[in-house]
C-alpha positions as CSV (number, residue, x, y, z in Angstrom):
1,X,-3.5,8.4,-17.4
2,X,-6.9,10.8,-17.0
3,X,-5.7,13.3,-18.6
4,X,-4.5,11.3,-21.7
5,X,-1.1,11.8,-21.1
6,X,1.6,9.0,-21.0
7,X,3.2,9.1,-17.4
8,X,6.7,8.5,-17.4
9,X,6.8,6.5,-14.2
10,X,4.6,4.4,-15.5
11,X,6.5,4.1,-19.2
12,X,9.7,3.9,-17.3
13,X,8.5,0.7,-15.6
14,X,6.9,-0.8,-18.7
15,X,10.5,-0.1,-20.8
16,X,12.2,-1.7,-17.6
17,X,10.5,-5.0,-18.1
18,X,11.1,-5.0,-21.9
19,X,14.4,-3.5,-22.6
20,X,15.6,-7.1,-22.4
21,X,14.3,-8.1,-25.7
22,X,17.2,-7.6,-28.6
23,X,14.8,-6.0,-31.0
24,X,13.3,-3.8,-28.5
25,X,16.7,-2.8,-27.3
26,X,18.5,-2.0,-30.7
27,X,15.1,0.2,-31.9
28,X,15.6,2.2,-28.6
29,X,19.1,2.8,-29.2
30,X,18.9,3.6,-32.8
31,X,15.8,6.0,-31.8
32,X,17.8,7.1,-28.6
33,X,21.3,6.9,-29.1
34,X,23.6,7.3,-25.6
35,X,20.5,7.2,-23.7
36,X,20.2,3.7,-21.8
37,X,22.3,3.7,-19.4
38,X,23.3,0.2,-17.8
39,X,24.0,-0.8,-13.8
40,X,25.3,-3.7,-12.4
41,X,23.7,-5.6,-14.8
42,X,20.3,-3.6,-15.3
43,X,19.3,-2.0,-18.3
44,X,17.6,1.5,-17.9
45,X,15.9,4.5,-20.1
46,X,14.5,7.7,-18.9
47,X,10.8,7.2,-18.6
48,X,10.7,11.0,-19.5
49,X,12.9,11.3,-22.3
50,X,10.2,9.0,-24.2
51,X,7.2,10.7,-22.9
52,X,8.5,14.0,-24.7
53,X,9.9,12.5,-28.1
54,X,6.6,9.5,-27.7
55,X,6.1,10.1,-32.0
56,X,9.8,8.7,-32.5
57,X,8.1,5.4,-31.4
58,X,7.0,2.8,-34.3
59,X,3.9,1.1,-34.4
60,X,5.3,-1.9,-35.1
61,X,7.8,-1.1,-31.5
62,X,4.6,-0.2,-29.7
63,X,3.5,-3.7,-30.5
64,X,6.3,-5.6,-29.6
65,X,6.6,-3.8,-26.0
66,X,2.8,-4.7,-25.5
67,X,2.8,-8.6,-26.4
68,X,6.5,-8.6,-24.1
69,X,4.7,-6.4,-21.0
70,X,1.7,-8.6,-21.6
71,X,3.3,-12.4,-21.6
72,X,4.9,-10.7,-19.0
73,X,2.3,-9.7,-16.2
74,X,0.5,-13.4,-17.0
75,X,4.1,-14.4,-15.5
76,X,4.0,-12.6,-12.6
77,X,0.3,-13.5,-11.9
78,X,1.2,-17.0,-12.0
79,X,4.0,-16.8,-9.6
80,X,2.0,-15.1,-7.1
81,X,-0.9,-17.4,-7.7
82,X,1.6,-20.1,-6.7
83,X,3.0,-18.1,-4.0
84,X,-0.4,-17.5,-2.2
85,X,-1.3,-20.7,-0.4
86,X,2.4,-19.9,1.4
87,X,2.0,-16.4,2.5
88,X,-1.4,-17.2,3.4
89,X,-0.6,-20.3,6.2
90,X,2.3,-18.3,7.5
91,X,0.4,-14.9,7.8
92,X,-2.5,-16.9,9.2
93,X,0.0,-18.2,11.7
94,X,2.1,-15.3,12.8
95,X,-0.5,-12.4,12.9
96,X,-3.1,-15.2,15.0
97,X,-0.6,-15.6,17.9
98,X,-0.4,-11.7,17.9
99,X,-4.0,-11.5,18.2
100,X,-3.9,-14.1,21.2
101,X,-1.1,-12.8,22.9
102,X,-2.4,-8.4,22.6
103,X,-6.5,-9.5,23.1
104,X,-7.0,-7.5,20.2
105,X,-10.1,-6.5,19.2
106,X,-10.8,-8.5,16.0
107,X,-12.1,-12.4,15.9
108,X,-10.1,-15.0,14.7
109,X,-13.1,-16.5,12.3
110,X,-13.2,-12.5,10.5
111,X,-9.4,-12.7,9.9
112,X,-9.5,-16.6,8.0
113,X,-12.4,-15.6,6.3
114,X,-10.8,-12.6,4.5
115,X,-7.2,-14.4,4.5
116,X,-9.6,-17.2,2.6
117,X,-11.6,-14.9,0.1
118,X,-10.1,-11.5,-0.1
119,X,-8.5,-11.6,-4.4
120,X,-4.9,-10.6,-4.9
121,X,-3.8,-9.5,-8.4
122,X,-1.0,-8.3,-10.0
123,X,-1.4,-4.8,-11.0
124,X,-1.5,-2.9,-14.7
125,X,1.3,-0.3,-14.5
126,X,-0.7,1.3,-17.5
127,X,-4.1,1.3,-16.4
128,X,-3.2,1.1,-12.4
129,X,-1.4,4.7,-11.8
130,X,-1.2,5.4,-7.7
131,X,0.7,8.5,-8.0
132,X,3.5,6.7,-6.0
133,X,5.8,3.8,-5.6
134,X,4.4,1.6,-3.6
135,X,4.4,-2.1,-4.6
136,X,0.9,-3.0,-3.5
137,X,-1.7,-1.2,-2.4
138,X,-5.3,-2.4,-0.9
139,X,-8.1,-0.9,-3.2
140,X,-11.1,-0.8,-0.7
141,X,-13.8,-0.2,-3.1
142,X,-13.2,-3.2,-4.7
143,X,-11.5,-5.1,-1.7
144,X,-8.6,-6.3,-3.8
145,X,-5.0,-6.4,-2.8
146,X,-3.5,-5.3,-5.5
147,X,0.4,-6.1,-6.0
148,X,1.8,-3.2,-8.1
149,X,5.2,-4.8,-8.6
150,X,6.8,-7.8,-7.7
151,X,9.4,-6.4,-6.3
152,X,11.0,-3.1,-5.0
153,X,13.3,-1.0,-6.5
154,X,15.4,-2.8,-9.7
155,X,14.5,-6.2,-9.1
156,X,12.3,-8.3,-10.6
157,X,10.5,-12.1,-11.0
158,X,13.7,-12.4,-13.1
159,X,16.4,-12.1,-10.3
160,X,18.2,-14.5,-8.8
161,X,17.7,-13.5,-5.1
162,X,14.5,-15.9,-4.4
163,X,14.9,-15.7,-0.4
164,X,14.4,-11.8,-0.8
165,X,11.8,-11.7,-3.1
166,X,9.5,-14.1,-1.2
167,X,10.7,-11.7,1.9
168,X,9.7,-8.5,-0.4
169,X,6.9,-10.4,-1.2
170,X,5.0,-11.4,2.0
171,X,6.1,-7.8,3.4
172,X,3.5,-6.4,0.7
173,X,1.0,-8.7,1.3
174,X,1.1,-8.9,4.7
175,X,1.0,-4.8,5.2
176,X,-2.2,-4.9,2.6
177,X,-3.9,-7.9,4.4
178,X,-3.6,-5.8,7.6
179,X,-5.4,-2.5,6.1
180,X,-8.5,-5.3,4.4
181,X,-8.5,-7.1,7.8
182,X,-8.9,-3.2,9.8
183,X,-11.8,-2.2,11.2
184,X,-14.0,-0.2,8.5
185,X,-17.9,1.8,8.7
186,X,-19.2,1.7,5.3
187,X,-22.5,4.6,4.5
188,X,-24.5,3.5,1.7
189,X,-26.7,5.9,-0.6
190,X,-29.1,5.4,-3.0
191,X,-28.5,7.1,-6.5
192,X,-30.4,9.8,-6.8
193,X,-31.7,9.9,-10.5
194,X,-31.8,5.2,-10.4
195,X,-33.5,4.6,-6.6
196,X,-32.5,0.7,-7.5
197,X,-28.9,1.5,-7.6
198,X,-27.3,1.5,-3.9
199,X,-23.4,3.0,-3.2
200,X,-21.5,2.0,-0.9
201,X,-18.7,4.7,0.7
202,X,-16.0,3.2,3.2
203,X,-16.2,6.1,5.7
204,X,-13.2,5.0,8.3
205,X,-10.5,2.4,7.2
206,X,-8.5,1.6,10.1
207,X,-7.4,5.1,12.0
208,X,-8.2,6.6,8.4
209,X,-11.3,8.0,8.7
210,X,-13.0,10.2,5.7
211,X,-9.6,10.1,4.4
212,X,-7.4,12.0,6.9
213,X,-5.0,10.6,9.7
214,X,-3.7,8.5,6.7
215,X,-0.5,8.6,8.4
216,X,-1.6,7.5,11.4
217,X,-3.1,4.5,9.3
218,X,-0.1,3.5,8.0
219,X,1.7,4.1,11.3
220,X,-0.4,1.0,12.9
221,X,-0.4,-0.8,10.1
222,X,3.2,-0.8,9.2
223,X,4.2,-1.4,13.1
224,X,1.6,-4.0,13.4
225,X,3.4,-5.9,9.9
226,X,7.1,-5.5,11.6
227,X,5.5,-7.9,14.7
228,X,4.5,-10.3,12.2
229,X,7.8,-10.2,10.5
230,X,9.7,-9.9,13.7
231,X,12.2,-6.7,12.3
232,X,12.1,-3.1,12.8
233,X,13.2,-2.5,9.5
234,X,9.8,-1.9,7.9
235,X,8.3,1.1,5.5
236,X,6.4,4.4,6.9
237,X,9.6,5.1,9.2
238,X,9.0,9.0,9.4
239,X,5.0,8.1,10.5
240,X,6.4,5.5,13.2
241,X,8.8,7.6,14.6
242,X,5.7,10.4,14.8
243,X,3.0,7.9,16.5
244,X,5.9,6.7,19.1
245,X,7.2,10.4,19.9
246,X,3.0,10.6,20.3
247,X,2.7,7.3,22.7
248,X,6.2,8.9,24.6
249,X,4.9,11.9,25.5
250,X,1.1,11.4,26.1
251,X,2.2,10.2,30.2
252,X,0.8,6.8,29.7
253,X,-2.8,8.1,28.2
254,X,-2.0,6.8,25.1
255,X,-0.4,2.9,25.0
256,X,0.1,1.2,21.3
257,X,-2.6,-1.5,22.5
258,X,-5.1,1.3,22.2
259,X,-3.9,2.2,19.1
260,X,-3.8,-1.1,17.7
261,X,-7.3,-1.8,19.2
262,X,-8.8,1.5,17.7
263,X,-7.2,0.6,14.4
264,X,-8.9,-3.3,13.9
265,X,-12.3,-2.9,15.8
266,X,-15.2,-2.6,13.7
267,X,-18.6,-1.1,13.7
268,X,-21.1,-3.5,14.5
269,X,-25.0,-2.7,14.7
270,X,-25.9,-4.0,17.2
271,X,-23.2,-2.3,19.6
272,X,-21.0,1.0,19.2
273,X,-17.7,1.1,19.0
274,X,-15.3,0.9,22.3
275,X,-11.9,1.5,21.7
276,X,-12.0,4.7,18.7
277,X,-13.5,7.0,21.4
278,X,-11.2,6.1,24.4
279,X,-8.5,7.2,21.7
280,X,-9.9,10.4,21.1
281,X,-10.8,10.7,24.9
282,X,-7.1,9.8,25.5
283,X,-5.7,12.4,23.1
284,X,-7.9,14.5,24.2
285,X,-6.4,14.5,28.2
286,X,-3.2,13.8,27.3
287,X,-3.0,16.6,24.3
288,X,-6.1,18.7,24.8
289,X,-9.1,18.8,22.7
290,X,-8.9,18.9,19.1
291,X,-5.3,18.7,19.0
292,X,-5.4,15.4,16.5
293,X,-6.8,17.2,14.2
294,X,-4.7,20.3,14.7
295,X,-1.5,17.9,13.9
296,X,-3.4,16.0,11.1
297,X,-4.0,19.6,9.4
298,X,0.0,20.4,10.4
299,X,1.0,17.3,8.4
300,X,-1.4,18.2,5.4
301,X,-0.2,21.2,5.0
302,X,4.1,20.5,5.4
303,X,4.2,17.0,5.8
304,X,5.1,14.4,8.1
305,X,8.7,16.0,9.3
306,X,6.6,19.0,10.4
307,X,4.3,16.7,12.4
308,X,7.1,15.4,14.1
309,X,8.2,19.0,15.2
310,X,4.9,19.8,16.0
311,X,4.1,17.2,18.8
312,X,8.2,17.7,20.3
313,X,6.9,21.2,20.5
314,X,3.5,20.2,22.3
């Protein structure tokens, strides 16, 4: 990680995928005797209980676990290479028809053209670290969805289950295609000691703008995935039930479609945007002014439970 220690998260996923292999396995149990533990079929070690006795490791074991986790990510990119052209026609198709059906405020030729060019790669669990477990994440800067895991939880590329990994699977994809597809304002900035070199910050992503209301993001975004999939059994279930407490008790100031709208227009130059300030307006007369960012600051501070109390108490 920065700081140049091993993270055991990320050591606990790496074991995870090689613990398999025979030698790797009877080195780990002479080195760590009673320590892998073994569920319905799954091997698994402590992440941390390696991290803090990491010298016990050979060289010759921190080799083997390398070429394995190596052969192995080139595995995984391949599936979901081959997977792609799939997810891609059926994403195209379901989230299109929602466009058509809500008039939402993002063209059909901007969504094919980032369906059509946006890259999607399997992610380094030793060099990628997001300080969570989510199994994808879309990296902005570089506009790359980037597929953490194949799968949640204990599965993996190796399980039998193919219906629910290709379900697991598009649910990712689709959720990270959403946030590249959102509106966005990008501020560039020359570098101030190189005048040739130009920066370019992503200033609003979705409802996420300068990196707050990220709940709020992921609210929209994660509701917005659950049409396409047709289920209400989708991730962010704390932040949905906060945004629909908000649309319940704003006395019709605040519909989803303004939400949604908000969330996928984007900043054009040669008009402002429409449908970001008849949210705040709408907040704003059916809350009172400032209040979004009063709650955003509540849910900073104590988290998302505490937002929830916070607007049932407004």
């Amino acid at each position: 990680t920065a700081n140049g220690k091993i993270n055991p998260l990320e050591l606990e996923k790496i074991l995870y995928m090689v613990i398999s292999d025979r030698h790797v396995l009877e080195e780990l149990e002479r080195i760590y005797p009673g320590s892998i533990e073994e569920c319905e079929g799954y091997r698994h070690i402590d992440g941390e209980l390696i991290t803090a006795n990491i010298d016990k490791l050979s060289n010759a074991l921190y080799k083997r676990i390398l070429e394995i986790y190596v052969a192995s990510k080139k595995a995984e990119y391949q599936e979901l290479q081959k997977r792609l052209p799939v997810m891609k026609l059926e994403f195209l198709g379901k989230f299109l028809s929602i466009v058509r059906k809500h008039d939402l405020a993002v063209s059909e030729g901007y969504i094919k053209k980032i369906v059509a060019e946006i890259p999607v790669v399997v992610g380094d669990n030793i060099i990628n670290h997001t300080g969570c477990e989510a199994v994808g994440y879309f990296d902005s800067n570089a506009n790359t969805i980037v597929m953490t895991t194949m799968m949640p939880g204990d599965m993996n590329l190796s399980a039998d289950n193919d219906s629910y990994l290709e379900e697991s699977l598009f649910h990712t994809y689709a959720h990270e295609l959403l946030h590249a597809i959102s509106g966005q304002d990008i501020m560039g900035h020359t570098d101030e000691e190189d005048s040739s070199l130009e920066y370019h910050d992503i200033q609003r992503l979705g409802l996420s703008i300068i990196n707050r209301f990220g709940w709020l993001n992921e609210a929209i975004t994660e509701e917005t995935t659950c049409e396409i999939l047709q289920t209400e059994q989708g991730i962010y279930s704390e932040e949905r039930d906060l945004v629909q407490l908000i649309i319940e008790n704003s006395h019709g100031h605040i519909p989803f479609e303004l939400l949604q709208n908000a969330y996928f227009e984007h900043h054009r130059k040669d008009s402002e945007l429409t449908y970001l300030p008849k949210l705040i307006q709408a907040f704003n007369k059916a809350y009172g002014v400032g209040f979004l960012v009063k709650l955003d600051n509540v849910i900073r501070e104590h988290g998302i439970e505490a937002g929830i109390e916070f607007i049932t108490e407004a």
